[in-house]
C-alpha positions in Angstrom: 0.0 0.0 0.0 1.4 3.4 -1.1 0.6 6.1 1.7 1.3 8.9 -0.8 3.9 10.9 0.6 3.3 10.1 4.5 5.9 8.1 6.9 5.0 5.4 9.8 7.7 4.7 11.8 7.0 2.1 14.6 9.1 3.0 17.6 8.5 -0.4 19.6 5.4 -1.2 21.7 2.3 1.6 21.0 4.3 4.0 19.9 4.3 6.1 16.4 6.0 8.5 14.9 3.8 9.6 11.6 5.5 12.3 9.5 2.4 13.7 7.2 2.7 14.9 3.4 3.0 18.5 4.7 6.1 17.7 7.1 4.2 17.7 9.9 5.3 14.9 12.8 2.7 12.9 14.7 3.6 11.0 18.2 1.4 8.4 19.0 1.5 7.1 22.4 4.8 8.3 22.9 6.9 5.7 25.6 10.4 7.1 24.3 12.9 6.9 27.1 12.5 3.6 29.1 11.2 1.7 26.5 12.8 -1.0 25.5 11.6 -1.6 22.1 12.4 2.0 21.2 15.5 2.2 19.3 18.1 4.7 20.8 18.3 7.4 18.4 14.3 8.1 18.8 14.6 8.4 22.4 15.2 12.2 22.6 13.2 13.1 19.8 13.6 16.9 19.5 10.8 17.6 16.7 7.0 17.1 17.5 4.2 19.0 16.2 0.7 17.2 17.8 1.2 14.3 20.4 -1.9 12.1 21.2 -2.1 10.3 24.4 -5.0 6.9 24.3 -4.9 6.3 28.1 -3.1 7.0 31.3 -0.7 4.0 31.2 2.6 4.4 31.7 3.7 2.8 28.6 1.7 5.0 26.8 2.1 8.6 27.9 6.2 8.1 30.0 7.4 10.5 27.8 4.5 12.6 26.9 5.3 15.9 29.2 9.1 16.2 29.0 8.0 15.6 25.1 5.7 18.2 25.0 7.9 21.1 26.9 10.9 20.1 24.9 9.1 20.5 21.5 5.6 23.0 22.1 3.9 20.2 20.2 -0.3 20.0 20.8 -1.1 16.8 23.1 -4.3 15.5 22.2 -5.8 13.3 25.3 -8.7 12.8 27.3 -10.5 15.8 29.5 -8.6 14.0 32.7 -4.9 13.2 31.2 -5.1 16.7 29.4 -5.8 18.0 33.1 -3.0 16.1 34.4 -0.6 17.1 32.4 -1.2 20.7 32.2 -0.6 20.2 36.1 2.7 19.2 35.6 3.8 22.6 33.3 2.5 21.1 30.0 0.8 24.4 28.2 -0.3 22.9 24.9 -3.2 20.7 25.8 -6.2 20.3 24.3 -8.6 17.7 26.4 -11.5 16.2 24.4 -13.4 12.9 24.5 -15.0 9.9 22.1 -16.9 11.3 19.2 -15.0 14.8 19.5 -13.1 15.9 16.2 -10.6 18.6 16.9 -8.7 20.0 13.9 -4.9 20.6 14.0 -4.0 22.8 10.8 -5.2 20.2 7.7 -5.4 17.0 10.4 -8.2 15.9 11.9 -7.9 13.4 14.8 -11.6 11.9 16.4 -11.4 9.7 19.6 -12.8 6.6 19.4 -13.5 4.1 21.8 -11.4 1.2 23.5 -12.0 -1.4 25.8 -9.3 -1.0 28.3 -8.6 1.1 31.9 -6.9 4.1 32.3 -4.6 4.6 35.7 -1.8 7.5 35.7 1.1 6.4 37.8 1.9 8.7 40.5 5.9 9.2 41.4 4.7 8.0 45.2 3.3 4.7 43.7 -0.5 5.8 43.8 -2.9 6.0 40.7 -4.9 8.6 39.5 -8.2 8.5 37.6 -6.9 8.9 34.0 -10.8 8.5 32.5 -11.5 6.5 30.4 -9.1 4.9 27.8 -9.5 5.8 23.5 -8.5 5.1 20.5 -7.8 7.9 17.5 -8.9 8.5 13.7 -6.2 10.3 12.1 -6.9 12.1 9.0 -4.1 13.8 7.0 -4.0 16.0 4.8 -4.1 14.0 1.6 -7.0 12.0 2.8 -5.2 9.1 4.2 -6.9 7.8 7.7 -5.4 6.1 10.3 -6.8 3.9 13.6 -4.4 3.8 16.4 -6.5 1.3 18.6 -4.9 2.1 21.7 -4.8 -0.9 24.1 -8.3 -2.5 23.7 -10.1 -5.7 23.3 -12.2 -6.6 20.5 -15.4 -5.2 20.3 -18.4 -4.6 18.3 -18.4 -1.0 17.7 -15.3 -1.6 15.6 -17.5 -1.8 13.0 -19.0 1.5 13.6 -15.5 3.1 13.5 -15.4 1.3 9.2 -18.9 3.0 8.7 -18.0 6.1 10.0 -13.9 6.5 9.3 -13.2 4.0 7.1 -9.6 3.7 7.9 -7.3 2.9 5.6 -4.4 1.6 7.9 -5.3 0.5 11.4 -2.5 0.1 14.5 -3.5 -3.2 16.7 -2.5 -4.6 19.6 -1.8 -7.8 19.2 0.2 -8.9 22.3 -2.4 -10.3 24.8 -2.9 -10.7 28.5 -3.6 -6.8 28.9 -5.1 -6.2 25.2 -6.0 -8.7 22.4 -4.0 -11.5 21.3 -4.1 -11.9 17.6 -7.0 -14.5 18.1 -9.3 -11.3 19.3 -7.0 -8.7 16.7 -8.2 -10.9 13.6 -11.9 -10.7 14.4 -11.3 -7.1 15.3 -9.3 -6.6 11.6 -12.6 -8.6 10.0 -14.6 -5.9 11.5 -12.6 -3.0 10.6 -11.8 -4.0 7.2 -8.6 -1.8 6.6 -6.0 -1.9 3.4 -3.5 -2.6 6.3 -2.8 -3.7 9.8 0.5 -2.8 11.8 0.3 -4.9 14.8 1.5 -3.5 17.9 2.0 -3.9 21.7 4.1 -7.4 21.9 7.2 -8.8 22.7 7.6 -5.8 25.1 8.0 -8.0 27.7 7.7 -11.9 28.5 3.5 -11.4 29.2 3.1 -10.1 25.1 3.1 -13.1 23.8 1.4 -12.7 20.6 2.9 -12.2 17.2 2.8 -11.0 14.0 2.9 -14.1 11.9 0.0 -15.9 14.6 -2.5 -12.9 13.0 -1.2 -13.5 9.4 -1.9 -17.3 10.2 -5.6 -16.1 11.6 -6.3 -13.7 8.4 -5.1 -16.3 5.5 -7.3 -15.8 2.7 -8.3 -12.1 3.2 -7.1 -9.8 1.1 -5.7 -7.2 4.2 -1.5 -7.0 4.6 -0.4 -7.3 8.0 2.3 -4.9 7.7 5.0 -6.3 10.5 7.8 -4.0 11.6 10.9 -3.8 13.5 11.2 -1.1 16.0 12.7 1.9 13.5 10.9 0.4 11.0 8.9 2.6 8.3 5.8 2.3 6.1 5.8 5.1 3.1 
């Protein structure tokens, strides 16, 4: 699949790095620093121009705020995380929930929903209500649309996200015990019904057991590529 002039670049775990046909630079769930998976010379990443957070965890917004400061970039969360965060000295928030559209110069980002929780980790080992946990419908400017799923399990409404979005490329966890396994990601793919699936969200650690060729296995005979990256890896 040609994406026309954009750039995914999969930076281990949940987290993206899109660069648009205008330039512009999208963080998805950005777990920079302290991730594992992400490959050293993305760590410090000193270019950002919108940021979106899906939930509170840890894994998916470490590296949101010193992000954020460092670059001026919009973060794109929940009411609650974008609350949080403007607590901690981050200016550029904008806090919206499922079924909001806010527009970011000629992208459009929508959250959707996700089956998951939504904790922020406190430095004193406590937990914070982070709402509740989302998924995003990126639009850029050429018309290409993106899912970033977020950590979720299946469910039914994904098919509500085709009707509405129809997303062309859809980002899926796939690593099981605290989001689908590729069992639950292939029905989720046959309800979605993208061009292309990047799995996501496995072999972070020994608990993400799921992989890449178990979904191709699952999809055999429909007519979606499951796109599987390294970490550092790039669709264009």
């Amino acid at each position: 699949m040609q994406l026309e002039g954009a750039v995914i670049t999969w930076l281990g775990h949940a987290t993206f790095l899109v660069q648009t046909p205008a330039g512009k630079r999208i963080v998805m769930d950005p777990w920079l620093a302290g991730n594992p998976k992400c490959p050293p010379e993305y760590q410090s990443l000193d270019t950002a121009d919108i940021i979106l957070i899906s939930h509170g965890h840890f894994d998916h917004m470490g590296s949101a705020a010193e992000l954020a400061k460092r670059t001026g970039a919009s973060v794109v969360s929940n009411f609650e995380i974008g609350t949080y965060l403007a607590s901690q000295g981050v200016d550029s928030t904008v806090g919206m929930n499922k079924g909001g559209t806010v527009t970011l110069g000629d992208i459009k980002v929508t959250m959707v929903h996700a089956d998951h929780s939504s904790g922020i980790s406190t430095e004193d080992g406590g937990t914070l209500y982070g709402g509740e946990a989302g998924g995003f419908v990126v639009t850029l400017e050429n018309g290409l649309t993106l899912y970033h799923a977020g950590d979720t399990n299946v469910f039914y409404d994904m098919s509500v996200i085709r009707e509405l979005y129809a997303p062309e490329i859809a980002m899926l966890p796939i690593g099981g015990h605290f989001t689908m396994s590729p069992k639950e990601a292939a029905y989720a793919v046959k309800l979605l019904r993208p061009n292309m699936v990047i799995p996501m969200h496995y072999g972070t650690f020994d608990a993400l057991s799921g992989t890449p060729q178990a979904l191709k296995d699952l999809l055999q005979g429909e007519a979606i590529e499951v796109l599987s990256l390294d970490p550092g890896g790039q669709c264009r």
